[in-house]
HTML snippet that shows the backbone in 3Dmol.js (N, CA, C, O; Angstrom):
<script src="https://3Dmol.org/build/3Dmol-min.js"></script>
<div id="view" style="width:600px;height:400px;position:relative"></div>
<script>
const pdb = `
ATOM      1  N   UNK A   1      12.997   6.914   2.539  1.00  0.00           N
ATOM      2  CA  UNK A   1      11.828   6.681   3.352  1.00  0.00           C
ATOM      3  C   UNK A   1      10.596   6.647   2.432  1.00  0.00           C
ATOM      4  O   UNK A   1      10.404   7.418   1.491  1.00  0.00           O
ATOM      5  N   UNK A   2       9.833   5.708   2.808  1.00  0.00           N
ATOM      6  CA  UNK A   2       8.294   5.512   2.124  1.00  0.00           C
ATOM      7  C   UNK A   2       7.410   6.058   2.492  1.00  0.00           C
ATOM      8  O   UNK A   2       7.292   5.375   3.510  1.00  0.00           O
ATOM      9  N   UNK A   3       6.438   6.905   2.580  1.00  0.00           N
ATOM     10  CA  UNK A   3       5.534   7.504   3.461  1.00  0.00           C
ATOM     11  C   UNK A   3       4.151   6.684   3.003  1.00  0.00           C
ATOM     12  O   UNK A   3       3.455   7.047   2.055  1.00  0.00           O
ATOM     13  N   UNK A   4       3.933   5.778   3.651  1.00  0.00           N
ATOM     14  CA  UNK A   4       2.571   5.002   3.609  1.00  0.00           C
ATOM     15  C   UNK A   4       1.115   5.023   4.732  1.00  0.00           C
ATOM     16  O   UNK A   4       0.998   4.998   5.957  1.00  0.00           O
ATOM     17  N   UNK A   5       0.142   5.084   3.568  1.00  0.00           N
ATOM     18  CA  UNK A   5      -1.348   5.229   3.937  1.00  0.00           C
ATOM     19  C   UNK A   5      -2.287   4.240   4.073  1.00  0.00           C
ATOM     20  O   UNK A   5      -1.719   3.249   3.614  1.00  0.00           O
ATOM     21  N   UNK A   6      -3.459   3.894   4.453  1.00  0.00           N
ATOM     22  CA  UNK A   6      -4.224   3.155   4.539  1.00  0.00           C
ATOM     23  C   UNK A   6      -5.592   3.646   4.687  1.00  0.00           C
ATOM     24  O   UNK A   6      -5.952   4.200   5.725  1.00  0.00           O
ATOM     25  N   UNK A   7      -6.225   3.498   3.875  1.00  0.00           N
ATOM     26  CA  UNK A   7      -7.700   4.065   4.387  1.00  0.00           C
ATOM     27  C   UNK A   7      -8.794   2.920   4.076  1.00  0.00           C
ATOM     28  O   UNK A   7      -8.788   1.871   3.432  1.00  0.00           O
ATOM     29  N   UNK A   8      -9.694   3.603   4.813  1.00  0.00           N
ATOM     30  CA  UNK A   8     -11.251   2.833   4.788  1.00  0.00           C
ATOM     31  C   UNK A   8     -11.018   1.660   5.506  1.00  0.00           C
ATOM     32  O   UNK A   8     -10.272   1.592   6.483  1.00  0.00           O
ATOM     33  N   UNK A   9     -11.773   0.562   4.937  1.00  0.00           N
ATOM     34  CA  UNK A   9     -11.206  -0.947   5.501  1.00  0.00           C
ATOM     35  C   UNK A   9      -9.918  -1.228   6.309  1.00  0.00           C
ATOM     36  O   UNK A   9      -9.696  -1.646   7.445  1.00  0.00           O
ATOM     37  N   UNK A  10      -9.373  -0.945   5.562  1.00  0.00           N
ATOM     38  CA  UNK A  10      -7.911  -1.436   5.816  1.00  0.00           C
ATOM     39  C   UNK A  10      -7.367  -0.694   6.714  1.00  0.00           C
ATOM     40  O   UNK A  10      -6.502  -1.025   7.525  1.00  0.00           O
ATOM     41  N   UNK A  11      -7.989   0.561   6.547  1.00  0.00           N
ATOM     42  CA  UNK A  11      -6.820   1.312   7.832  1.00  0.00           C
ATOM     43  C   UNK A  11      -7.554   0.687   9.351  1.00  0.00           C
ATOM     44  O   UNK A  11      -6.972   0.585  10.431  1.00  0.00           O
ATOM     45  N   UNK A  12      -9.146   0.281   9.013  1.00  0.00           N
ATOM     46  CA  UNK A  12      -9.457  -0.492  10.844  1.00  0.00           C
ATOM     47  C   UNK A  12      -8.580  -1.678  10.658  1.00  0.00           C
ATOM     48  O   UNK A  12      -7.693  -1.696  11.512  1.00  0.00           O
ATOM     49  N   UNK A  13      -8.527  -2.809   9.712  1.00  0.00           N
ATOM     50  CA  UNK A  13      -8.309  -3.952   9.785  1.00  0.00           C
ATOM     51  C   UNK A  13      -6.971  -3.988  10.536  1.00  0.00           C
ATOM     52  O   UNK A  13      -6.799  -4.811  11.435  1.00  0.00           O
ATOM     53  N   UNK A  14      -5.804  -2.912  10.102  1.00  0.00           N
ATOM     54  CA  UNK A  14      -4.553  -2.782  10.283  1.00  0.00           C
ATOM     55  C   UNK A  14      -4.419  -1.880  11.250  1.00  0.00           C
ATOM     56  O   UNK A  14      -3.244  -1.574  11.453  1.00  0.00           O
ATOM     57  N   UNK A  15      -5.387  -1.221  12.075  1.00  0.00           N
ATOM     58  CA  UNK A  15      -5.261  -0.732  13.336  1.00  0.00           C
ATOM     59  C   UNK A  15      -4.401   0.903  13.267  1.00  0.00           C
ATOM     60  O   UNK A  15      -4.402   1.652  14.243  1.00  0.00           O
ATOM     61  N   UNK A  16      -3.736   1.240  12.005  1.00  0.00           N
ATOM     62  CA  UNK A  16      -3.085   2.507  11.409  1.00  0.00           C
ATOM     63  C   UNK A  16      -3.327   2.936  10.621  1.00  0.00           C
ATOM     64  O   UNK A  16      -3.481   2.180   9.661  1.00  0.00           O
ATOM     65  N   UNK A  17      -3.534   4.316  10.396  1.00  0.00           N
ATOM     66  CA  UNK A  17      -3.885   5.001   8.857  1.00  0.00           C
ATOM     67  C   UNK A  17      -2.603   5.535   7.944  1.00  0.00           C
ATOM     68  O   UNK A  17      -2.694   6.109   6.859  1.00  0.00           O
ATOM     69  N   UNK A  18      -1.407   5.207   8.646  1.00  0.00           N
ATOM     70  CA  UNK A  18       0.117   5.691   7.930  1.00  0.00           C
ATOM     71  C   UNK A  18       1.252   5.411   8.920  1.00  0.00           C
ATOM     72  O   UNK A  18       1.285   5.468  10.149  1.00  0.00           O
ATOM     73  N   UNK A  19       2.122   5.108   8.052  1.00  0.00           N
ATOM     74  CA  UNK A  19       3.699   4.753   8.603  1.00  0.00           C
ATOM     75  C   UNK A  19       4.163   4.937   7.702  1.00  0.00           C
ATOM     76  O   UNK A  19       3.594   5.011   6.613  1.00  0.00           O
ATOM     77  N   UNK A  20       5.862   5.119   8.012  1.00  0.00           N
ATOM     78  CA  UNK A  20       7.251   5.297   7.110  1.00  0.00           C
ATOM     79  C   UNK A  20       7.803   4.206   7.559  1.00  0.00           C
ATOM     80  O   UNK A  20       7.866   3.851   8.736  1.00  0.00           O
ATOM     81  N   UNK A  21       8.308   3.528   6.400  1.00  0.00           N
ATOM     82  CA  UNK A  21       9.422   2.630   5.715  1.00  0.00           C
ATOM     83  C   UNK A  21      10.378   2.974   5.692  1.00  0.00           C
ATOM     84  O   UNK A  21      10.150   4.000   5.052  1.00  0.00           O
ATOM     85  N   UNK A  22      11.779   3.007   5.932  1.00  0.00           N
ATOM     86  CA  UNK A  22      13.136   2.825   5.511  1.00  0.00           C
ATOM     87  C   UNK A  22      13.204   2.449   3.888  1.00  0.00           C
ATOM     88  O   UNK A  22      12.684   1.448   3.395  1.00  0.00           O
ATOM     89  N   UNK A  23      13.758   3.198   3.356  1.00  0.00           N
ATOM     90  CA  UNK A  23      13.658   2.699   1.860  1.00  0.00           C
ATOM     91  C   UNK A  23      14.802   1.753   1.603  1.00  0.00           C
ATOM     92  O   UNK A  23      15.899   1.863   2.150  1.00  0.00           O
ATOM     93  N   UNK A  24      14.457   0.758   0.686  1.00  0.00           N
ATOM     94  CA  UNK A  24      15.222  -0.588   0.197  1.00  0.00           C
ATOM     95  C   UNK A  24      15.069  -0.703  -0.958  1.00  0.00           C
ATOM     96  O   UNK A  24      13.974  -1.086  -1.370  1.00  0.00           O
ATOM     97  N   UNK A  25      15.997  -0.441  -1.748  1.00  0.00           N
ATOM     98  CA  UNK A  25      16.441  -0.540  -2.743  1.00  0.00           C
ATOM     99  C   UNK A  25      15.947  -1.837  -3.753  1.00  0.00           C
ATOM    100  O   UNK A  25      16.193  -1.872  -4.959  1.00  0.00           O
ATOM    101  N   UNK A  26      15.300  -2.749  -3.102  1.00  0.00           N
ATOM    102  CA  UNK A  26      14.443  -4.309  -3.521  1.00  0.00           C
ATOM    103  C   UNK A  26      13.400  -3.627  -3.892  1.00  0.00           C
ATOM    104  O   UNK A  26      12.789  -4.118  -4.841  1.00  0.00           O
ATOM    105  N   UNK A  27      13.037  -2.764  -3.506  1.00  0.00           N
ATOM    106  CA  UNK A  27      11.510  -2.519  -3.834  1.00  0.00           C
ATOM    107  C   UNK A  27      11.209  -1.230  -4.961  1.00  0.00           C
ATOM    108  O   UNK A  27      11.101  -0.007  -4.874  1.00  0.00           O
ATOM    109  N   UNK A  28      11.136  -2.347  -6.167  1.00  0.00           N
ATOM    110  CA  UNK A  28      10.966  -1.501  -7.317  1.00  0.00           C
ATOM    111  C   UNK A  28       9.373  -0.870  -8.007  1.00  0.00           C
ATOM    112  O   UNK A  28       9.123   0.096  -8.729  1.00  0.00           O
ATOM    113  N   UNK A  29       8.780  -1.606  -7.576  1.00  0.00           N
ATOM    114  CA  UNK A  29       7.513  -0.870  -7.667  1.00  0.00           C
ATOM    115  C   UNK A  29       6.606  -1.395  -6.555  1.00  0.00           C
ATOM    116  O   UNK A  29       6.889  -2.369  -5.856  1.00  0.00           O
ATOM    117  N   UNK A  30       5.109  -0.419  -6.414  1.00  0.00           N
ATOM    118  CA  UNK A  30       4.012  -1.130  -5.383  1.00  0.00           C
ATOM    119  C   UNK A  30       3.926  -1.897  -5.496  1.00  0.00           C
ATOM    120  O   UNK A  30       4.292  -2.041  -4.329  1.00  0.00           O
ATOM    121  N   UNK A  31       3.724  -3.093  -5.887  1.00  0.00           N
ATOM    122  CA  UNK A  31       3.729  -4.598  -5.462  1.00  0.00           C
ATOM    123  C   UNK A  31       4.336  -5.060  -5.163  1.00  0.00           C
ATOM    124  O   UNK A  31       3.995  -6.168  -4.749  1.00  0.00           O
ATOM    125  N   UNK A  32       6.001  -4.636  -5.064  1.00  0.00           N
ATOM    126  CA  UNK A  32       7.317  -5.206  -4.132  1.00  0.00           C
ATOM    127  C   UNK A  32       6.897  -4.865  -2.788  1.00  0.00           C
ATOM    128  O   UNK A  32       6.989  -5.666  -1.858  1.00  0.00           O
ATOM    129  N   UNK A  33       6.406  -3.606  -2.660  1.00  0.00           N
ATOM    130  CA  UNK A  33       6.320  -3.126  -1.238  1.00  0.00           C
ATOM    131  C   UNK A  33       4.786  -3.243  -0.691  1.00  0.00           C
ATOM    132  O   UNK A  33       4.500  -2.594   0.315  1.00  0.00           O
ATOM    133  N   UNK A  34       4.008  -3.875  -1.183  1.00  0.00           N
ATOM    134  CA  UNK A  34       2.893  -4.789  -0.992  1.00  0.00           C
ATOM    135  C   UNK A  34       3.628  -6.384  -0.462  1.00  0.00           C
ATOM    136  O   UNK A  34       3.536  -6.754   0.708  1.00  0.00           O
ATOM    137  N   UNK A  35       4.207  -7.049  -1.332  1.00  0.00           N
ATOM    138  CA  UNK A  35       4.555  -7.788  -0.715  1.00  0.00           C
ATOM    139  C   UNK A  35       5.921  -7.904   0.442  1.00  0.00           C
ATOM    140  O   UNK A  35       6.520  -8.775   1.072  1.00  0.00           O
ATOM    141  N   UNK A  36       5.934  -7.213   0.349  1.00  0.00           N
ATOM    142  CA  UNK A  36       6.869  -6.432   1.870  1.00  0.00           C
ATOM    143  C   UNK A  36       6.345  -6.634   3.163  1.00  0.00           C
ATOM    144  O   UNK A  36       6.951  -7.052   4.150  1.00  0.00           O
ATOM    145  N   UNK A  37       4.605  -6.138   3.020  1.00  0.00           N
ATOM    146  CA  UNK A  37       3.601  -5.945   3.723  1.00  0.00           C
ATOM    147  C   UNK A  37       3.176  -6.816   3.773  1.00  0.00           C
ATOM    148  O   UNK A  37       3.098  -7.025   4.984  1.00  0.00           O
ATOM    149  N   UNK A  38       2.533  -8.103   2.982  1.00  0.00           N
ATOM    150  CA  UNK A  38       2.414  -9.430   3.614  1.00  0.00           C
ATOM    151  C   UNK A  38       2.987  -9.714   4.212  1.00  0.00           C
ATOM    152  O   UNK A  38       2.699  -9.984   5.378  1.00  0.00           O
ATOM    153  N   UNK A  39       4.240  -9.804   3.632  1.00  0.00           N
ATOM    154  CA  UNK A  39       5.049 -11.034   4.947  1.00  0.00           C
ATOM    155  C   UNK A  39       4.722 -10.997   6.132  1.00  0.00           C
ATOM    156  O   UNK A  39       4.737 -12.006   6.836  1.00  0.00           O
ATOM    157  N   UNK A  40       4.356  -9.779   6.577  1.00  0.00           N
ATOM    158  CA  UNK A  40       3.764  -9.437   8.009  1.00  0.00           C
ATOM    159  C   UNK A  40       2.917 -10.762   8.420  1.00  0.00           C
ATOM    160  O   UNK A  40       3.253 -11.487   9.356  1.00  0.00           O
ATOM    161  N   UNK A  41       2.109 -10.922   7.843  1.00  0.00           N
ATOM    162  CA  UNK A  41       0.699 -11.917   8.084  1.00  0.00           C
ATOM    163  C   UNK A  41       0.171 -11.578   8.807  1.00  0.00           C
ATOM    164  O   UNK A  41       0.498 -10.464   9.217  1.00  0.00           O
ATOM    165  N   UNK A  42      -0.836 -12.170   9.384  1.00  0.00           N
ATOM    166  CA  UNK A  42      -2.461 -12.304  10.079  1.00  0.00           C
ATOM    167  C   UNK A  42      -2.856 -11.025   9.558  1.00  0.00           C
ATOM    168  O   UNK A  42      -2.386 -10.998   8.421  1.00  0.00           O
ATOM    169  N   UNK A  43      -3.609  -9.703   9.830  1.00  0.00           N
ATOM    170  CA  UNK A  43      -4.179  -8.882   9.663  1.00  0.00           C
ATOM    171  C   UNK A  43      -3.648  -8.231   8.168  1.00  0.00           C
ATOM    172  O   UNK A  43      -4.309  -7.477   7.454  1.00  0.00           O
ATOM    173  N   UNK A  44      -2.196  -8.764   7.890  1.00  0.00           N
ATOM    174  CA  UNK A  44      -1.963  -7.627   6.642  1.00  0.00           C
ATOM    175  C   UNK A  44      -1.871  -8.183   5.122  1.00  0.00           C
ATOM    176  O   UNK A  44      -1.308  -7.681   4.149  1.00  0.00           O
ATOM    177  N   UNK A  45      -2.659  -9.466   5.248  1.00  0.00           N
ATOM    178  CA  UNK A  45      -2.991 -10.155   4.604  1.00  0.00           C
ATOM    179  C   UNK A  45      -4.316  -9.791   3.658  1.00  0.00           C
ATOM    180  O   UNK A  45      -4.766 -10.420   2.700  1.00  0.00           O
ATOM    181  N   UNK A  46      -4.792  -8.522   4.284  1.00  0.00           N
ATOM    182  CA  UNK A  46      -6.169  -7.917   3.975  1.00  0.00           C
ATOM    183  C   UNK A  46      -5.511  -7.043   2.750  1.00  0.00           C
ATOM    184  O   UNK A  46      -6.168  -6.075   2.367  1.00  0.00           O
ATOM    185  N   UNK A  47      -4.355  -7.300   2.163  1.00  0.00           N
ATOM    186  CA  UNK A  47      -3.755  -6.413   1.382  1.00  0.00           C
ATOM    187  C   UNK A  47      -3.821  -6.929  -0.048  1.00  0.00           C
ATOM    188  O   UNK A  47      -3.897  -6.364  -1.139  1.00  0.00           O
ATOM    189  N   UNK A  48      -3.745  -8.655   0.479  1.00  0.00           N
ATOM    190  CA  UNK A  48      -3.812  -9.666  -0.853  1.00  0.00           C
ATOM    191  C   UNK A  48      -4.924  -9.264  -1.949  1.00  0.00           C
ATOM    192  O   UNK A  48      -4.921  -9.485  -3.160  1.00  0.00           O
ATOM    193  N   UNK A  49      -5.862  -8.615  -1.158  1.00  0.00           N
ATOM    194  CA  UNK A  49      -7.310  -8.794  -2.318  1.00  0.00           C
ATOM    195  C   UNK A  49      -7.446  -7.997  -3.880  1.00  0.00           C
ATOM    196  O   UNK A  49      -7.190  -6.837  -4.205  1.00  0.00           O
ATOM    197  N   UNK A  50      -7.884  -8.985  -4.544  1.00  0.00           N
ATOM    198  CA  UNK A  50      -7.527  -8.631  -6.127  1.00  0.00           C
ATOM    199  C   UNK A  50      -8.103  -7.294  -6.243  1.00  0.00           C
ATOM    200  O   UNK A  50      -7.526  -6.760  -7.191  1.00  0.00           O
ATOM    201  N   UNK A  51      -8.959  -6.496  -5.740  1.00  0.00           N
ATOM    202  CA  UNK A  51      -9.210  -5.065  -5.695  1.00  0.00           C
ATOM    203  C   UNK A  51      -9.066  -4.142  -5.569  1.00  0.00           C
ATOM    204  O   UNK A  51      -9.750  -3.164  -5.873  1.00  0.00           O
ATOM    205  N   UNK A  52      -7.181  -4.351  -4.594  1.00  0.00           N
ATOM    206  CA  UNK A  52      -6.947  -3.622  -3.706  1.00  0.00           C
ATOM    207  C   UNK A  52      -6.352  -2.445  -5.499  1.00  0.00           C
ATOM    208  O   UNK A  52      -5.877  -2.673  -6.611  1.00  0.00           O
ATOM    209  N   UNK A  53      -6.932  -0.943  -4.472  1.00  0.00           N
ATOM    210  CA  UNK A  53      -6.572   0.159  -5.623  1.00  0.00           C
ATOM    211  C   UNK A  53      -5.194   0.292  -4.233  1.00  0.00           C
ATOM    212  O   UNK A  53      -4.941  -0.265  -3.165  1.00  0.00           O
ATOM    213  N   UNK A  54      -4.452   1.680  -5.324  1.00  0.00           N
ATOM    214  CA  UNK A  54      -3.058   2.447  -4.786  1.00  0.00           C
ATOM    215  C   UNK A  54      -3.246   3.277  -5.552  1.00  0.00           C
ATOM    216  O   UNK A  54      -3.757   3.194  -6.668  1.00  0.00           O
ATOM    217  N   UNK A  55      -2.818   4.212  -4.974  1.00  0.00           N
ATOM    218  CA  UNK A  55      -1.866   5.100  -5.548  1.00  0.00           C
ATOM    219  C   UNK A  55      -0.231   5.628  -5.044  1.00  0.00           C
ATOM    220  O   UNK A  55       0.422   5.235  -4.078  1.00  0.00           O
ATOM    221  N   UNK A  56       0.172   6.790  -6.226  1.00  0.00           N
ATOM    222  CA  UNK A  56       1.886   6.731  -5.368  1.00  0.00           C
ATOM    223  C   UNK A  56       1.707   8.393  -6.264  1.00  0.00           C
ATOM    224  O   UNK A  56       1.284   8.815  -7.340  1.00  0.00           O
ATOM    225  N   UNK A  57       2.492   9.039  -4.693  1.00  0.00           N
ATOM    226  CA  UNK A  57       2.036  10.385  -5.161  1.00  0.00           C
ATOM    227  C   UNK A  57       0.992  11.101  -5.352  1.00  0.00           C
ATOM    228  O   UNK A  57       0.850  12.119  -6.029  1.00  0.00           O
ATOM    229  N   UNK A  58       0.369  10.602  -4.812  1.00  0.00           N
ATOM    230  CA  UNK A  58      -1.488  10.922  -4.820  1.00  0.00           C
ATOM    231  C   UNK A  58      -1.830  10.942  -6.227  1.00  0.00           C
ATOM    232  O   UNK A  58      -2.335  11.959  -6.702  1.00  0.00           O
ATOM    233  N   UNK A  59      -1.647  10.102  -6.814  1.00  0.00           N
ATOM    234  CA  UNK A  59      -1.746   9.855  -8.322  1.00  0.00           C
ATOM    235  C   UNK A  59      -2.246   7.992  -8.486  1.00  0.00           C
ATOM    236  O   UNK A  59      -1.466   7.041  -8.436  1.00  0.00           O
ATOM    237  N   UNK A  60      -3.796   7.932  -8.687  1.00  0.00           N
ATOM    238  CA  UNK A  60      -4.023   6.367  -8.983  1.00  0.00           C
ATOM    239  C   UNK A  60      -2.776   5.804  -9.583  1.00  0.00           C
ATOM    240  O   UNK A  60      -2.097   6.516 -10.322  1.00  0.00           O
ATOM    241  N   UNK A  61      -2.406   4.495  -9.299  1.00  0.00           N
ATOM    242  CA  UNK A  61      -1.713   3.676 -10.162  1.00  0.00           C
ATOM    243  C   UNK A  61      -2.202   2.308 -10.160  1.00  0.00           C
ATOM    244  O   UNK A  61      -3.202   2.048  -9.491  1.00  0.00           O
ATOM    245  N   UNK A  62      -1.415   1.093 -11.060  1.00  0.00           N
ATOM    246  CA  UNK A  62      -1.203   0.098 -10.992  1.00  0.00           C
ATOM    247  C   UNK A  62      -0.290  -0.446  -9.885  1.00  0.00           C
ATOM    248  O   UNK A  62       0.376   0.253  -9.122  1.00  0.00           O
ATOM    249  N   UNK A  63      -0.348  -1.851  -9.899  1.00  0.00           N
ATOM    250  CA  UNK A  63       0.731  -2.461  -8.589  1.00  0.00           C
ATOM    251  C   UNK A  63       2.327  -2.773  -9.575  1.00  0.00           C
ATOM    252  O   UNK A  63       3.164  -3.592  -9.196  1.00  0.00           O
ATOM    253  N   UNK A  64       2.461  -2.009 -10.739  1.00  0.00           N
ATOM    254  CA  UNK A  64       3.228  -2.154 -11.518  1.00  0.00           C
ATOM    255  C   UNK A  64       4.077  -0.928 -11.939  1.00  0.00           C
ATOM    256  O   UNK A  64       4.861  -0.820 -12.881  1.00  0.00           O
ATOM    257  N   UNK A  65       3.726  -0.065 -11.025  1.00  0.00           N
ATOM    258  CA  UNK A  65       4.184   1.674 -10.574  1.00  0.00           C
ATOM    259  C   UNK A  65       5.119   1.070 -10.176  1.00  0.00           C
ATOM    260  O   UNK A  65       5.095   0.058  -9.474  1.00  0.00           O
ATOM    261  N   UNK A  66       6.575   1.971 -10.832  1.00  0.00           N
ATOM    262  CA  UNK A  66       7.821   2.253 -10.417  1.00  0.00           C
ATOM    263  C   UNK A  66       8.139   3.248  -8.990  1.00  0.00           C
ATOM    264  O   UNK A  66       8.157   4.479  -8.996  1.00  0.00           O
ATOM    265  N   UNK A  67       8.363   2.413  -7.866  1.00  0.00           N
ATOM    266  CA  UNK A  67       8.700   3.368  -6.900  1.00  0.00           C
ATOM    267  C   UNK A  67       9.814   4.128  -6.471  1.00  0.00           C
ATOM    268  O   UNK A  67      10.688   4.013  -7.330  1.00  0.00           O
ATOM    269  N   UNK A  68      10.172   4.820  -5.581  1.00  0.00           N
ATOM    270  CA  UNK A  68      11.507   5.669  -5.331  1.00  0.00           C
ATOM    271  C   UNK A  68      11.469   6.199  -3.579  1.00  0.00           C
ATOM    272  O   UNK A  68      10.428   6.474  -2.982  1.00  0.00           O
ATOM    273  N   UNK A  69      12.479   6.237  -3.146  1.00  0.00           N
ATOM    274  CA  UNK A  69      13.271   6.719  -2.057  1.00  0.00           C
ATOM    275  C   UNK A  69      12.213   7.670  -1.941  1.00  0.00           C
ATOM    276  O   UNK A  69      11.447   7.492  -2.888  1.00  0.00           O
ATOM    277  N   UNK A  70      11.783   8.704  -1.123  1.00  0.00           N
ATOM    278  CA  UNK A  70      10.693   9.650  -0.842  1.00  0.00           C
ATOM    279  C   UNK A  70       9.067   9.726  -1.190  1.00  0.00           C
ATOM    280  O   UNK A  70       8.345  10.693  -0.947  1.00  0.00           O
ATOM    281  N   UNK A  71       8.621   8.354  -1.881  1.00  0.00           N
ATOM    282  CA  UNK A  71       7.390   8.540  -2.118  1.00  0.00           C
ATOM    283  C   UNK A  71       6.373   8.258  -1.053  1.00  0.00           C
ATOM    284  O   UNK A  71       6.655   7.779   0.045  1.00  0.00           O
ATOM    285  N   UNK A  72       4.940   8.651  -1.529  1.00  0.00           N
ATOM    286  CA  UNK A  72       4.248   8.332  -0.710  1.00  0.00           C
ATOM    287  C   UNK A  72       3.471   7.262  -1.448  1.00  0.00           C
ATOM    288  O   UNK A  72       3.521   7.239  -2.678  1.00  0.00           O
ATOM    289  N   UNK A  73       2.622   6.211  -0.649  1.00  0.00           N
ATOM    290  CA  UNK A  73       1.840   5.303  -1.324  1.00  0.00           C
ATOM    291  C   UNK A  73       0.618   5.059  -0.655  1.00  0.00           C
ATOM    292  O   UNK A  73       0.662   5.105   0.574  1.00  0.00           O
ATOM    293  N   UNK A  74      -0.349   4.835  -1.141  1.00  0.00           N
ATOM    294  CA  UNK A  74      -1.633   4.773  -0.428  1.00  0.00           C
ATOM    295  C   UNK A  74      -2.303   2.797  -0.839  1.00  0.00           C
ATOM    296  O   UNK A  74      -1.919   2.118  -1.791  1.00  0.00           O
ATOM    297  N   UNK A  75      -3.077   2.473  -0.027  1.00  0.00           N
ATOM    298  CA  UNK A  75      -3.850   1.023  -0.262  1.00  0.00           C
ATOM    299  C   UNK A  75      -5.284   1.809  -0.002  1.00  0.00           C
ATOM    300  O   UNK A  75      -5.364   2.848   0.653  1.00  0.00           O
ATOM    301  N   UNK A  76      -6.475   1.093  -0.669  1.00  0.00           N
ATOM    302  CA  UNK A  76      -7.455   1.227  -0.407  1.00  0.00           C
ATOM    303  C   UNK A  76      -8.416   0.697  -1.089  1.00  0.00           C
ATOM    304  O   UNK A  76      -8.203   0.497  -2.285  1.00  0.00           O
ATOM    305  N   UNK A  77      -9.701   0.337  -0.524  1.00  0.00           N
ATOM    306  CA  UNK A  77     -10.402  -1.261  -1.221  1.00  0.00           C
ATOM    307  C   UNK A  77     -11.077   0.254  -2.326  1.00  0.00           C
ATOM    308  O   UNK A  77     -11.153   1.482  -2.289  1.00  0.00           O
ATOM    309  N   UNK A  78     -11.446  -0.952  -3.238  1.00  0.00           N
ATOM    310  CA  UNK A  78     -12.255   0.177  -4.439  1.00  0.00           C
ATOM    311  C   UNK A  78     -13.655   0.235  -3.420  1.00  0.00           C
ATOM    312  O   UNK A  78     -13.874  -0.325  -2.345  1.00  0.00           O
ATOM    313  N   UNK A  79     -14.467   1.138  -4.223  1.00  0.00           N
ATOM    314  CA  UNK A  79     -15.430   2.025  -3.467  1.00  0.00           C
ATOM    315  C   UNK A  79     -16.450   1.385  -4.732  1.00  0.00           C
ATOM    316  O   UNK A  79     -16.225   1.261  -5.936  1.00  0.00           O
ATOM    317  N   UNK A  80     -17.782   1.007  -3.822  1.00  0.00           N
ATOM    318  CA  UNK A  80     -18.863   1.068  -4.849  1.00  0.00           C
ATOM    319  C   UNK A  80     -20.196   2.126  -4.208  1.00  0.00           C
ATOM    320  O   UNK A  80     -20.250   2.933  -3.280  1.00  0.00           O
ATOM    321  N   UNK A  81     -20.920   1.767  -4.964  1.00  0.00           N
ATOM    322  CA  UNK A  81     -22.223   2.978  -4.560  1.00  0.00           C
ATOM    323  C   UNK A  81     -23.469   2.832  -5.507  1.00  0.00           C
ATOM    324  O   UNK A  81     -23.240   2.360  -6.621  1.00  0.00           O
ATOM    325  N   UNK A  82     -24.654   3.152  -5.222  1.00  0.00           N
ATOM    326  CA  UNK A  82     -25.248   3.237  -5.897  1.00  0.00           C
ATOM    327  C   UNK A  82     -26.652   4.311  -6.258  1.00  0.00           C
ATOM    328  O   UNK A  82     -27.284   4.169  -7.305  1.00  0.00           O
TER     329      UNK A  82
END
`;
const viewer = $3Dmol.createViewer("view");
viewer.addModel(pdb, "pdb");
viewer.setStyle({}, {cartoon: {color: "spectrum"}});
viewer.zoomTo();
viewer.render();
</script>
């Protein structure tokens, strides 16, 4: 099982702030299971954007993080401020 998050933007755009996945063995790192999450389309398409941060394990990563059976993963647009 995947334990997945969404915050800020994305968690209105996508109407949820977390769900679990069934884990699949295809999905070797966050960007497998990003594009998992497209396929969905219309609204989860808000996932595509070149900004989008993650983390896995409550630990920032790349979309090039090796995933596993029990993790958790988070999406969330980067944050600016000034």
């Amino acid at each position: 099982m995947i334990d997945l998050h969404y915050f800020a933007r994305y968690r209105e755009t996508l109407g949820l702030d977390a769900e679990q996945l069934e884990w699949d063995a295809s999905l070797r790192t966050v960007n497998d299971l990003r594009r998992t999450l497209l396929a969905r389309g219309n609204a989860w398409e808000v996932l595509a954007e070149q900004n989008l941060m993650c983390a896995r394990n409550q630990e920032l990563c790349g979309l090039d993080e090796p995933i596993a059976d029990g993790d958790e993963v988070a999406f969330f647009p980067t944050v600016t401020g000034g």
